[in-house]
Structure formats: structure tokens, C-alpha cells
C-alpha positions as CSV (number, residue, x, y, z in Angstrom):
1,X,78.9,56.6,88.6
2,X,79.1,54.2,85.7
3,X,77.3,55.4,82.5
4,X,73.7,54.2,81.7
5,X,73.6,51.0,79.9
6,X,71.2,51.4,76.5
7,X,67.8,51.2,76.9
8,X,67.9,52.3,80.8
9,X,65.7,54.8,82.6
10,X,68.5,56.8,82.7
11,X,69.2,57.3,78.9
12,X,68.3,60.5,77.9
13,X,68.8,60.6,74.3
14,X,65.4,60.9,72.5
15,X,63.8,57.8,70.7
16,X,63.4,58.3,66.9
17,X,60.1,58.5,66.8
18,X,59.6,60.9,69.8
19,X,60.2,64.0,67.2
20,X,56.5,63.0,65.9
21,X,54.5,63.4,69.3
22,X,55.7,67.0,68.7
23,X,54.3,67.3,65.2
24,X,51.3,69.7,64.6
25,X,48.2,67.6,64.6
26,X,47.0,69.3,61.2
27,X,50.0,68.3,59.5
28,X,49.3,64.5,61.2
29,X,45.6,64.9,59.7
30,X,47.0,66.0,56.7
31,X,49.4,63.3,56.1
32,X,46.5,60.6,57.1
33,X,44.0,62.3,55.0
34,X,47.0,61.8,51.6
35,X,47.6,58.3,52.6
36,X,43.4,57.4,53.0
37,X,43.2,59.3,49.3
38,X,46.7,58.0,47.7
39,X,45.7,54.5,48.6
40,X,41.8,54.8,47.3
41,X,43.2,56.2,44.1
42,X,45.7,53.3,43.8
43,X,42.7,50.7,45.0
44,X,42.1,50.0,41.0
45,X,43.4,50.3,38.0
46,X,40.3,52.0,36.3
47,X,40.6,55.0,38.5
48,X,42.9,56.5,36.1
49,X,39.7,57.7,34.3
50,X,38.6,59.7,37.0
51,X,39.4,62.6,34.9
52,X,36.5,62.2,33.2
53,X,34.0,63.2,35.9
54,X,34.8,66.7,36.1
55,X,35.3,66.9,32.4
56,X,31.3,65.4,32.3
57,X,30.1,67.8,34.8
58,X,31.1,70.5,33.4
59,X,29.9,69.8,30.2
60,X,26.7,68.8,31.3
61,X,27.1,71.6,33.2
62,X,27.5,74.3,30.0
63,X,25.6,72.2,27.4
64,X,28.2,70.7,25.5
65,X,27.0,68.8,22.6
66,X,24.6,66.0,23.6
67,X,27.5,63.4,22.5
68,X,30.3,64.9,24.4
69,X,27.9,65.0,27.7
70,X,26.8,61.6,26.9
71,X,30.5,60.1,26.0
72,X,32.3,61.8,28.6
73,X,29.8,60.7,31.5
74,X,29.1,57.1,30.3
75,X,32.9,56.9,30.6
76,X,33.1,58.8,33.9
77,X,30.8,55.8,35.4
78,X,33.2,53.0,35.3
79,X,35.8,54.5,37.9
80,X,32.9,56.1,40.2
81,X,31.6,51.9,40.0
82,X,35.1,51.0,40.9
83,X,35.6,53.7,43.8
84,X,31.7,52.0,45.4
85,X,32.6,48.9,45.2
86,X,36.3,49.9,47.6
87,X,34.6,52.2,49.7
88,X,31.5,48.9,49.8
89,X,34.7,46.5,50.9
90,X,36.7,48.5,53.1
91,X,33.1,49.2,55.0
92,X,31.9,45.9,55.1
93,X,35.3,45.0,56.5
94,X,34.8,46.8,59.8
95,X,30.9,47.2,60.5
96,X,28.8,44.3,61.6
97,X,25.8,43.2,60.8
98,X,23.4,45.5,62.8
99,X,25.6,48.7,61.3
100,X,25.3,47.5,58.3
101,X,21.8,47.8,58.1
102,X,21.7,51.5,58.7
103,X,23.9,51.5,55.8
104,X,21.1,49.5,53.9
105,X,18.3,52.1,54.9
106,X,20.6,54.9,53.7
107,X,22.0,54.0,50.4
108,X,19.1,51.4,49.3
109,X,21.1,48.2,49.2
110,X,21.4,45.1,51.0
111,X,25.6,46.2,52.6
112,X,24.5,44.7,55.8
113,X,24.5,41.2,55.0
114,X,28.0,41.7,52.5
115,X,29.9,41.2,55.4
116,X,28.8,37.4,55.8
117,X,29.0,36.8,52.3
118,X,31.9,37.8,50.1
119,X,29.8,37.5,46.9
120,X,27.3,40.1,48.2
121,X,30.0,42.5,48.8
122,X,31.0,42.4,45.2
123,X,27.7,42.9,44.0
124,X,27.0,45.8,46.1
125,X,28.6,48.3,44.5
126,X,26.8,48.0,41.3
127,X,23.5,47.9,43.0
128,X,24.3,51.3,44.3
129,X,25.4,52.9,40.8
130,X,22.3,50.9,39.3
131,X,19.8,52.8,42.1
132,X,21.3,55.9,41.0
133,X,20.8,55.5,37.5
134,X,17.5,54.4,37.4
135,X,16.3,56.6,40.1
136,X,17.4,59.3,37.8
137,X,15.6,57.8,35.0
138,X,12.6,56.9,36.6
139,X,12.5,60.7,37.8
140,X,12.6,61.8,34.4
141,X,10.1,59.6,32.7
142,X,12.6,57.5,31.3
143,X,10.6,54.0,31.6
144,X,12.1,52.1,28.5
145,X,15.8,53.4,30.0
146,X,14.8,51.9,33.2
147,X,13.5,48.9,31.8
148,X,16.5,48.3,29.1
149,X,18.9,48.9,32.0
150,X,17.4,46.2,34.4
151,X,17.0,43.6,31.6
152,X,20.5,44.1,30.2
153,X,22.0,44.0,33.8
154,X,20.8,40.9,34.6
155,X,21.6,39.7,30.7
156,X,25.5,41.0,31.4
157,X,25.7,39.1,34.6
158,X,24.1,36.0,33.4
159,X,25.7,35.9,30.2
160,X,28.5,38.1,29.7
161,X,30.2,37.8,32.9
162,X,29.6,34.1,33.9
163,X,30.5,33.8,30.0
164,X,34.0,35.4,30.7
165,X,33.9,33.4,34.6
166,X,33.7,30.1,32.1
167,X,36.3,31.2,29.8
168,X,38.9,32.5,32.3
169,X,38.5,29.0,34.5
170,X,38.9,26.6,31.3
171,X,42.3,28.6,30.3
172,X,44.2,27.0,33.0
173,X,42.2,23.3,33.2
174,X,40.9,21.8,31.1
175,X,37.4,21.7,33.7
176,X,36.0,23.3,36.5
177,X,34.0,22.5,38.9
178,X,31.4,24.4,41.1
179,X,28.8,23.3,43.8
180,X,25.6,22.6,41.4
181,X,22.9,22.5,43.8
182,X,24.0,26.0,45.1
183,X,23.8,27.0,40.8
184,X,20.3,25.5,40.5
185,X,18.8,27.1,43.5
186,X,19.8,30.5,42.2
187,X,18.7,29.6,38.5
188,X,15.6,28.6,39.5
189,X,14.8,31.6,41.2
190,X,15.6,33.6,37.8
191,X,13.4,31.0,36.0
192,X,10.6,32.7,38.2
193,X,11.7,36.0,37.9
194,X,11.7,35.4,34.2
195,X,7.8,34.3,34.5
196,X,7.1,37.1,36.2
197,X,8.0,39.3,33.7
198,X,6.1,36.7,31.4
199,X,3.1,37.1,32.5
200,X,2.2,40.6,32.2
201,X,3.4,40.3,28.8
202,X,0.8,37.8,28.1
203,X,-1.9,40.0,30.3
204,X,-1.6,42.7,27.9
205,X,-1.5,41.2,24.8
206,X,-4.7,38.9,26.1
207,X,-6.3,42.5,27.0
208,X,-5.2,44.2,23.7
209,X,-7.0,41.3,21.5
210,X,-10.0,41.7,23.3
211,X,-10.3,45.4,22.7
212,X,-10.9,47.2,19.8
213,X,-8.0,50.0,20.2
214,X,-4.8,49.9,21.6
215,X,-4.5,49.2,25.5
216,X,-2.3,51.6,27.7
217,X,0.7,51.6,29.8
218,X,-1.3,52.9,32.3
219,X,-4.0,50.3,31.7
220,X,-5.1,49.7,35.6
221,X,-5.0,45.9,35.4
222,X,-1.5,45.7,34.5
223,X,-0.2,48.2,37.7
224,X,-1.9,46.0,39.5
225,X,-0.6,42.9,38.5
226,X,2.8,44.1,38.0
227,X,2.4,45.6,41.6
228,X,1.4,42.6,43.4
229,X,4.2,40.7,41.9
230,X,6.8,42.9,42.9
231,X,5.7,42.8,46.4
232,X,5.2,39.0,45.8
233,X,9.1,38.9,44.7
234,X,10.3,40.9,47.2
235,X,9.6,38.6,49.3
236,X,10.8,36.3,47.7
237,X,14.1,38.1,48.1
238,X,13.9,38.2,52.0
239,X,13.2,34.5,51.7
240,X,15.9,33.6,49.7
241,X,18.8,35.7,51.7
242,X,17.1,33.8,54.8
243,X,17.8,30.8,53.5
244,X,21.6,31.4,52.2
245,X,22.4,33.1,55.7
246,X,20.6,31.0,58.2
247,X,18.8,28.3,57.1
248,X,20.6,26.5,54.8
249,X,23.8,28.2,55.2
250,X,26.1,25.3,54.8
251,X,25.2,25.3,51.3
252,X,27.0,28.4,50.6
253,X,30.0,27.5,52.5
254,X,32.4,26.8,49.1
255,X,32.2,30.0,48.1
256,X,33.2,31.5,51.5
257,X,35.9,29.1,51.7
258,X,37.4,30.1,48.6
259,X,37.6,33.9,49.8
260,X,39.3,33.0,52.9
261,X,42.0,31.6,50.8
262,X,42.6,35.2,49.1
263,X,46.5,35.9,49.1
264,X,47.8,37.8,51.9
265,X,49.8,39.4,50.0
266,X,49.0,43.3,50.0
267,X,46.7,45.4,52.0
268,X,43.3,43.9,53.7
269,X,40.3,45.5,53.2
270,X,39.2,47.8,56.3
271,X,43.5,49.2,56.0
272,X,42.9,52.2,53.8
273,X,39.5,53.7,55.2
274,X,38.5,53.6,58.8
275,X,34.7,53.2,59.1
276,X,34.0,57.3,58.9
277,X,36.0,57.9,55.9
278,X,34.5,54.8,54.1
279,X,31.1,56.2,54.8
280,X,31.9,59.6,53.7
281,X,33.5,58.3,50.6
282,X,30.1,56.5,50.2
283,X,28.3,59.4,50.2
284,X,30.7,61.4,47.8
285,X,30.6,58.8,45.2
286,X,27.0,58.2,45.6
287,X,26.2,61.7,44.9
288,X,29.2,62.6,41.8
289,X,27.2,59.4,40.5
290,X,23.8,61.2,40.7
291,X,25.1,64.1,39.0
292,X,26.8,62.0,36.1
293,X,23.7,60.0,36.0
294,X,21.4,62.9,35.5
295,X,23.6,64.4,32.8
296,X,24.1,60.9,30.9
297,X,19.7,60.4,31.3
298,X,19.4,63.6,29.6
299,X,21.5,62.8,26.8
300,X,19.7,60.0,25.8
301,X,17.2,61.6,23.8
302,X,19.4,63.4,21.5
303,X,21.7,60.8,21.1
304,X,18.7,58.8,20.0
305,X,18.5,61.3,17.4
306,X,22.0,62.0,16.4
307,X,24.1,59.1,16.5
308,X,20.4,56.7,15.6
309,X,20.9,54.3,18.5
310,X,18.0,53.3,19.7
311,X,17.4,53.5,23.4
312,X,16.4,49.9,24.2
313,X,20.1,49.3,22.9
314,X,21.6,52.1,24.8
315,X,19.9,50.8,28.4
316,X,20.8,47.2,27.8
317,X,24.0,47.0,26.0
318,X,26.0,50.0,26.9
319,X,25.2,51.7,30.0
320,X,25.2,47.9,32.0
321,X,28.5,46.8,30.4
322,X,30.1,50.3,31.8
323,X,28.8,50.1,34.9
324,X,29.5,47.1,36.0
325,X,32.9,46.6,34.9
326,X,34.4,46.7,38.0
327,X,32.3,44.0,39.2
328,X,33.2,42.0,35.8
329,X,37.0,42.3,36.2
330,X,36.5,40.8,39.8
331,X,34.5,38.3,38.9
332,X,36.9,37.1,36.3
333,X,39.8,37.4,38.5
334,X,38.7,35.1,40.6
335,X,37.6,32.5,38.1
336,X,41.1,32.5,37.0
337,X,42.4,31.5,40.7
338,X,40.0,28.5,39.8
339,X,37.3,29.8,42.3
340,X,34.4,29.0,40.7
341,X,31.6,29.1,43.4
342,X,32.7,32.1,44.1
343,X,33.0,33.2,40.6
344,X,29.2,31.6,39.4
345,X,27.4,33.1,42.8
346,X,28.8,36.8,41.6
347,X,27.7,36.3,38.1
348,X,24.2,34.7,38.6
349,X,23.5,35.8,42.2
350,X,23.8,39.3,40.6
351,X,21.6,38.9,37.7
352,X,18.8,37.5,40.8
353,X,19.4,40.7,43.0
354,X,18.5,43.0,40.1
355,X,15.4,40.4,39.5
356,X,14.1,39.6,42.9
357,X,15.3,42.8,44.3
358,X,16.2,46.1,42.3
359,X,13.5,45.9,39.4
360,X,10.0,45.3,42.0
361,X,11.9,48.1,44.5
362,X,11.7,50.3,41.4
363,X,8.0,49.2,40.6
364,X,7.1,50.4,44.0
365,X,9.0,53.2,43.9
366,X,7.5,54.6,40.7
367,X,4.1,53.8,42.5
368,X,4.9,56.0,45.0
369,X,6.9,58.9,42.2
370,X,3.4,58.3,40.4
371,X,5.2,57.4,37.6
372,X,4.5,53.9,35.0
373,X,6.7,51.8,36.1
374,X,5.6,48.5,35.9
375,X,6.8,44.8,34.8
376,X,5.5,45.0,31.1
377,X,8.3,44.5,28.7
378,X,7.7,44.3,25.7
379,X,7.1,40.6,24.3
380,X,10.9,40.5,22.4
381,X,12.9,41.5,25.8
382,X,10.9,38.6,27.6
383,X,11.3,36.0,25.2
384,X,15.3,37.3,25.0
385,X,15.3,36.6,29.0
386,X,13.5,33.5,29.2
387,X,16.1,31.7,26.7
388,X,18.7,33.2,28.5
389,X,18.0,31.9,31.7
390,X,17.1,28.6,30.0
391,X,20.0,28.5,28.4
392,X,22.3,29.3,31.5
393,X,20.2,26.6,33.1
394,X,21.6,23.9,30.6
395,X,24.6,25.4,31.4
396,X,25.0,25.1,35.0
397,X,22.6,21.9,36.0
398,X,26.2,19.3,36.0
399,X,28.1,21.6,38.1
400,X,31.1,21.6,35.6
401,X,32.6,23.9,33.3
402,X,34.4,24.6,30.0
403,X,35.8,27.4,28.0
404,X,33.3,26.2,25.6
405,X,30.5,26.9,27.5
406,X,32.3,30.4,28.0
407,X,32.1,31.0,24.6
408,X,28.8,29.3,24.8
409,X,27.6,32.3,27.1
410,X,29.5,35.0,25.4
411,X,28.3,34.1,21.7
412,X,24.6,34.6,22.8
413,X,25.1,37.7,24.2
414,X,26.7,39.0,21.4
415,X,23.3,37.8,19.3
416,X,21.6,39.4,22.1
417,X,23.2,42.8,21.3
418,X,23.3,42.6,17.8
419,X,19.3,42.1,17.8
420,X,19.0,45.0,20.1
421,X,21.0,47.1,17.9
422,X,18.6,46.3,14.9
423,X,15.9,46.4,16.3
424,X,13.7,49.5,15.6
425,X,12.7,51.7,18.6
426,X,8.9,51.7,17.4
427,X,8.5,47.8,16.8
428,X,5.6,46.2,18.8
429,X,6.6,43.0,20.2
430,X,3.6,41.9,22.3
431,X,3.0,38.4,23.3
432,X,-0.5,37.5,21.6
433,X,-2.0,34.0,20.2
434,X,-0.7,35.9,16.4
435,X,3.1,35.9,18.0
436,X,2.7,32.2,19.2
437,X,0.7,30.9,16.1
438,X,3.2,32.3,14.0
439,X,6.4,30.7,15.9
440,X,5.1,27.7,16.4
């Protein structure tokens, strides 16, 4: 009988591989479970600083000094950002649309439409860590924190990180170019979120001249009017992602082209995490964040006191630039493949989520916490935002870019912050006929 030729039914040597169907399914688990962790850890560079979230538990957790608590979990935010925003990607990567939503209903954010648009994806994440932050804050009373950090997110985005976009795109040519029409759409949207913070400004100050003594927070005119606008912007919102999705879709179409031309080199999202684990891992972060951001809100007041930084600066500068750093190094990545759509519908669609979106959701949601959350800021942040989005406006309206205008961008946000930093916690900055008589 002449031996089995190699590969035949009759070989009976075993396969390589036929030693695994043998293998213990808890050590299979366990080996899938290291390689879905090993490759989250290794997702980003910044997750070397996980160490410092069980370092800020656990000193918010035995009353460390007010610093170390504060330090220690301001810090332990950047690598929780960065960990949302893989989980966010590897998610988006394998649910649809309809899934998505349930995610939306669940964590607050708008992850069921970031798997049609790449630039929603990466904004995502640091919706998620702004919810918790200000959730936290808004639970404690913290209005000013709340305020500062909505203002000096969308200042960050706007400024600092299309700033950096600019700079990074003008090292390697000399101009860039980006689809302008797409730019002004966006721009004028935050031209009438800016008005709407306007306007309450000018409400109260009209209010306070006619009065004898000084007017509320709680005054019941302002709730109202700041209420009906957030509903008014909110639907604004809705509008607006109707008409990038559906309506006008084509418009948008650059900035999806340039992610499909991503290099194939390396992983794909949706190969670490299967939809489960990203969900879980949604849910873990989400809630470490909670934690760090109720230690780091608590803080705040004795920091205030100690290290004399006022909290205006602390909401605006500092916790926004940690936060979204994640999102920032992304965004400037890309610029730096010469992806500019891409790279300016990040940076200023951003800035008009927290505008349209995150800052009414909060208004309503302190309506319904009973706490004083409205859109009264005081008369120097809302002049700060209205020449910032004016000036971005100028910026954008050719559809070109320079590393000058970078610098442009970055030089007055660094005024910005400097101003903030002077800037006494108790100064009044309404918006009366005084204010206007006097600049003008």
C-alpha cells in the first residue's frame, strides 16, 4: 500500500494548530482579554500617565492636600480623554447607525452619527469627558466652573487647536487649502451662538440699570430667556447635523475623502475591541472620569485659595487644554498629512458642538437639577468670544491657510489666557450703556 501523499485524508500527523482546539477555554479568554488590554494600552502614547488615576483616587480618596488631589487628577484626565476617544473609534467602527443611537441616549453624546463622519468621531470623546466634568460641577454648585469650562472649550478649539491645525499645515507648504463654504457655514453658526450668549449679557445689564440694587442670578427673566434660547439652539443643532448628513451632504464630502486615504499601515479601528468590550470600556472610563472629576471639582476652591488662581482661569485655560489633548494631537496630525477639511471641521465643528449642543443641554439640565445655570456670562467672557469668532471668521472666509495665520490663532489665545489670569475673580464685567460709552 503506498504511503499517503502530504495533505491526504490519510495523513495522520496533527496540524500545528490542532494543539490549540485542546487548549482550556479560560486560558483562550485570558490570552484575548491581554491582547484587547495590551493593545488599548499601546493605542496612545499618553496612556503612560495612567498611573496617575489611582494615585488621584486615592488621594482624593484620604484628603491629600487640596494641590496634590487637584494636580494629580487634572493630570489623570488627559489619558482617561485619550482611552474615550479609542474606545469612541473602535465602537463607531463596528455599530451602525441605529446602535449608535442607544449609545447616544446612554452616554449623552451624539456617537451615533460618528460613524458617517470621521470628524464627529474625534470630537466625541471630549464631549463625553466634558459631560462628566460639568455634570460634576453643575452638581456641586459650581456655575462659574461650568461656565469657564464651556467658554474655554470652545476658545481652545477655535483658537488654540485650528491655531496649531494652521501652523502644522504651513510647515510643509507654503499654503493650504480647505473647502471655504463648508468653514463659513460652521462659523456662522458660532457667530449666532456667540449672540446668544450676547444677549443675555445685554438683558441683565439693561435690567440692572433700571433697578435700584443689584439684579440676581436667579433673576426670573434671565432663566427664561437663557432657557428659551437653549431650546432654540438645540434645535439648531438637529438642524445643522440634518443638513451635513442628508441634505447637503455633498458639501462635507472633502473631509471624508481625506479619512479614507488614512495609511493602511497598522491596525484598523474595530481590531482591538469587539463591540462588547468597546462598550464596557466605555462605561469604565466614563465612570474612573466621574470619580477624577469629582475629586478635581472639589479642589477648586482651595486651590483658589492657596495657589491664588482664580477659577474663571482654572475652567477656561487649564482644565480645557488637558482634556482635550487627545483630540488636539489628532487634529494636528492630520493637518500635517495636509488634510485640512478634515483638520478645520475637528477644530471649529468642535468649538459649535459645545455651542449649539453641550452648553443649552447643560442649561436644561440645571433646570431640571434646580440649579442656576443659565447663559449669562459675564460681559468680559462674551466680548472675549465674540472677537474670537470674528476673528476666526477673517481667518477662514478665503479658504486658504498659512503658518501665519497659525500664529495668528495661537498669539490671541495666549492674550486670551493671560487676561484671564489677571483678571480678578470679583470684577463685574456687565454689558451696560457705561461699558459701551466708555469703549466707544
Amino acid at each position: 500500500m503506498p504511503a499517503p501523499t502530504n495533505g491526504s485524508l490519510g495523513e495522520s500527523t496533527p496540524l500545528l494548530g490542532s494543539h490549540r482546539e485542546n487548549e482550556p477555554k479560560w486560558k483562550s479568554y485570558a490570552k484575548s482579554l491581554w491582547t484587547m488590554v495590551w493593545g488599548t494600552l499601546c493605542s496612545n502614547y499618553v496612556n503612560v500617565l495612567l498611573v496617575f488615576v489611582p494615585l488621584g483616587i486615592i488621594a482624593g480618596k484620604l484628603h491629600w492636600s487640596p494641590t496634590a488631589v487637584f494636580i494629580l487628577n487634572f493630570i489623570a484626565i488627559m489619558p482617561l480623554a485619550a482611552l474615550l476617544s479609542f474606545a469612541t473609534e473602535e465602537l463607531s467602527a463596528k455599530l451602525g447607525q441605529t446602535l449608535g443611537g442607544l449609545c447616544n441616549a446612554t452616554f449623552g453624546n451624539a456617537v451615533e452619527l460618528i460613524n458617517k463622519v470621521d470628524e464627529m468621531r474625534l470630537m466625541a470623546a471630549s464631549l463625553l469627558w466634558l459631560h462628566a466634568v460639568s455634570i460634576v460641577a453643575l452638581q456641586a454648585n459650581q456655575i462659574r466652573v461650568v461656565q469657564a469650562s464651556m467658554l474655554g472649550s470652545i476658545l481652545s478649539n477655535m483658537l488654540l487647536v485650528l491655531g496649531c491645525c494652521f501652523l502644522a499645515g504651513g510647515i510643509r507648504a507654503s499654503e493650504r487649502e480647505f473647502n471655504a463654504t463648508v468653514a463659513s457655514t460652521m462659523s456662522s453658526l458660532m457667530a449666532v451662538g456667540s449672540a446668544a450668549l450676547i444677549i443675555p449679557a445685554t438683558l441683565y445689564s439693561a435690567i440692572s440699570e433700571q433697578s435700584d440694587h443689584k439684579i440676581p442670578e436667579d433673576d426670573p427673566n434671565i432663566q427664561f430667556l437663557s432657557r428659551g434660547t437653549a431650546i432654540i439652539l438645540l434645535v439648531l443643532y438637529v438642524l445643522y447635523i440634518i443638513f451635513q448628513l442628508f441634505t447637503h451632504h455633498e458639501m462635507f464630502s472633502d473631509a471624508e475623502a481625506q479619512e479614507g486615504t488614512d495609511d493602511e499601515e497598522g491596525p484598523k479601528d474595530g481590531d482591538t475591541l469587539g463591540p462588547v468590550a468597546a462598550m464596557v470600556a466605555l462605561v469604565l472610563v466614563t465612570v474612573v472620569i466621574a470619580f477624577c472629576a469629582d475629586y478635581l471639582v472639589d479642589s477648586i476652591d482651595a486651590i483658589v485659595e492657596t495657589a491664588h488662581i482664580n477659577k474663571t482661569f482654572i475652567g477656561l485655560i487649564l482644565i480645557p487644554i488637558v482634556g482635550n489633548a487627545a483630540e488636539h494631537v489628532t487634529a494636528v496630525v492630520v493637518a500635517l498629512k495636509g488634510k485640512m477639511d478634515l483638520a478645520v471641521n475637528v477644530a471649529i465643528g468642535s468649538s459649535l458642538q459645545i455651542t449649539l449642543f453641550v452648553t443649552p443641554f447643560l442649561v436644561i439640565l440645571g433646570w431640571i437639577m434646580g440649579r442656576n445655570m443659565t447663559l449669562h456670562f459675564e460681559g468680559f467672557e462674551t466680548v472675549i468670544f465674540f472677537l474670537s469668532v470674528l476673528v476666526v471668521n477673517y481667518l477662514i472666509q478665503d479658504g486658504k491657510s498659512n503658518y501665519l495665520e497659525g500664529c495668528m490663532c495661537l498669539g490671541m489665545y495666549i492674550i486670551i489666557a493671560l487676561a484671564f489670569y489677571v483678571k480678578p475673580e470679583d470684577a463685574s464685567g456687565n454689558l451696560g450703556s457705561s461699558f459701551f460709552a466708555k469703549l466707544f
